[in-house]
Residue, then its C-alpha position, 0 to 999 in steps of 0.5 A: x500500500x505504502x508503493x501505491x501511495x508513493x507511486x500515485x503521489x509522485x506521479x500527481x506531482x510530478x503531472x502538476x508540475x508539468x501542466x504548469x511548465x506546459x502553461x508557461x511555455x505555450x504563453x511564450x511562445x503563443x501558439x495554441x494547443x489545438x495545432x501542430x506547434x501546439x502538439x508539439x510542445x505539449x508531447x515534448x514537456x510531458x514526453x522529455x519533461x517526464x522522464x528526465x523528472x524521473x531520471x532527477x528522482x530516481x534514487x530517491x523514488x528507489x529508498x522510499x519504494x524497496x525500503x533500502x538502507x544506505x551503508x554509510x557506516x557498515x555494521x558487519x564483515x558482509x556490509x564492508x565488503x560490499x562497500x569494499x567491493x562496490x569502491x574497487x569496481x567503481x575505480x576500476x570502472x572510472x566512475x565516482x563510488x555509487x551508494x551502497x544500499x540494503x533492501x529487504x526482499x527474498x527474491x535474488x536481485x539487485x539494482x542500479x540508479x541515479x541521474x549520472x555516473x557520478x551520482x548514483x546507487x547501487x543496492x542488493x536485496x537481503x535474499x541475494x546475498x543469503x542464498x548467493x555466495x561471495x564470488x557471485x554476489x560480486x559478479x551481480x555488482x559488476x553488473x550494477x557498477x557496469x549500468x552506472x559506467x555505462x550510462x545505461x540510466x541516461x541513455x534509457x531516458x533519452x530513449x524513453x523520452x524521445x519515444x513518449x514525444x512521439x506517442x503524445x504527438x502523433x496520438x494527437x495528429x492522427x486523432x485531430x485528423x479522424x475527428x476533423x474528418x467525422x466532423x465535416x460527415x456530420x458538422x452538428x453531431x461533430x460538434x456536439x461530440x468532438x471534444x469527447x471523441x477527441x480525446x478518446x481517440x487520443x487515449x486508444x492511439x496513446x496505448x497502440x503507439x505506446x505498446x509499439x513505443x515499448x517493444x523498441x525500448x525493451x530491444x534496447x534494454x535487452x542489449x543494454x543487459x548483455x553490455x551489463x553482463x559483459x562488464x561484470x565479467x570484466x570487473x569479476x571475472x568471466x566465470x563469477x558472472x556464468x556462475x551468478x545468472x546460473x544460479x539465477x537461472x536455477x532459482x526459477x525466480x521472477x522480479x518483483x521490482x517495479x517501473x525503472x528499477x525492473x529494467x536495472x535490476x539483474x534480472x527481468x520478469x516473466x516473458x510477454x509476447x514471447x520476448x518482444x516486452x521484455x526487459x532482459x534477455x533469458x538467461x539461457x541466452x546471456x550465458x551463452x553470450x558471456x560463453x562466445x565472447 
């Protein structure tokens, strides 16, 4: 319920703040909502607006939403050599040391996130490093560290933003276009229904060109997984990093993270439409490519 809540509050937040961005800029720039510029801008500030809110947001969003504890002093041998760890693989990344976090969670996983390199976190849930030994635990922050330096966080968002530009403009391009033809059909009933069907138009279209928006985001994510594998390989060792998604692979686990930090975690969820939405690749596949490389 405590998700839920935060997950609704933010997101009211951060549309409020957008509407109004939204309203200030189309007063500067005078052009009207219901135009070409118009749509432009609104998909712009809702499309890159959002995301890059998002992006500024999300270490704080990922403590409050898992719950996780920041190591700033460690308490046990296993908190210090994570910090340990995570501190030698940063600098051997060429990255500034990420903060180290502790969720509570019995799934095997763990996450990065932050709004840079030089600015991140890196948190590992309590199941992992209970039914995980050292060498893989390891392997699995490699994979963490590796999103960081490899601007994975960045990169996505300016992927997802382009994206959302898109759904929100052409959504309301083609709707204009539909309800424009069916007005001049029948001018009274056009204007006595066209700002309903309008929108309702503009909620179906949002959705179709969102679930294609989301096939090329998860094709990039996949990619963007075996980089991650390929650089905890690097950090680790090739063998720790087969050893970890092994053990994955065997636990027959799904994660239950949420929004961004699904697609950062180590790994994914269930398979939808075969592999067209999903996040990361299977696990046969990705230790198959740390196998040929």
């Amino acid at each position: 319920m405590k998700r839920v809540i935060l997950f609704l509050a933010t997101n009211l937040a951060v549309i409020l703040v957008l509407s109004v961005v939204l309203n200030i800029v189309m007063s500067a720039l005078g052009v009207q909502y219901h135009s070409i510029g118009g749509y432009l801008v609104i998909a712009a500030v809702f499309g890159f607006g959002g995301s890059f809110i998002s992006l500024l947001m999300s270490k704080w969003v990922a403590k409050r939403s898992t719950g996780a504890r920041v190591i700033d002093q460690p308490r046990d041998q296993m908190e210090q050599w994570l910090v340990t760890t995570v501190a030698r693989q940063a600098q051997q990344a060429g990255i500034k040391m990420p903060e180290v976090a502790i969720y509570d969670s019995p799934e095997m996983n763990a996450f990065a996130t932050g709004p840079s390199k030089d600015n991140s976190l890196v948190a590992v849930s309590t199941g992992l490093l209970y039914k995980m030994d050292r060498d893989e635990v390891e392997a699995v922050l490699g994979h963490e560290v590796s999103h960081v330096a490899n601007g994975d966080m960045v990169t996505m968002t300016l992927i997802q933003g382009v994206l959302n530009t898109f759904v929100i403009f052409f959504a309301r391009v083609v709707a204009g276009i539909i309800s424009n033809f069916f007005r001049g059909n029948d001018e009274e009933e056009g204007q006595g229904l066209g700002g309903l069907a309008y929108f309702a138009i503009v909620m179906v279209l949002e959705m179709v060109f969102g679930i294609l928006a989301s096939i090329i985001v998860a094709w990039f994510s996949r990619q963007r997984e075996f980089r991650a594998d390929a650089g905890g390989a690097t950090l680790a060792g090739r063998q720790k990093m087969i050893g970890a998604l092994e053990r994955l692979g065997r636990a027959h686990e799904e994660s239950h993270l949420e929004g961004q930090l699904a697609a950062f975690g180590i790994q994914g969820g269930k398979r939808t439409l075969g592999e067209l939405l999903m996040s990361h690749p299977p696990i046969e596949k990705r230790i198959a490519a740390l196998r040929a490389g």
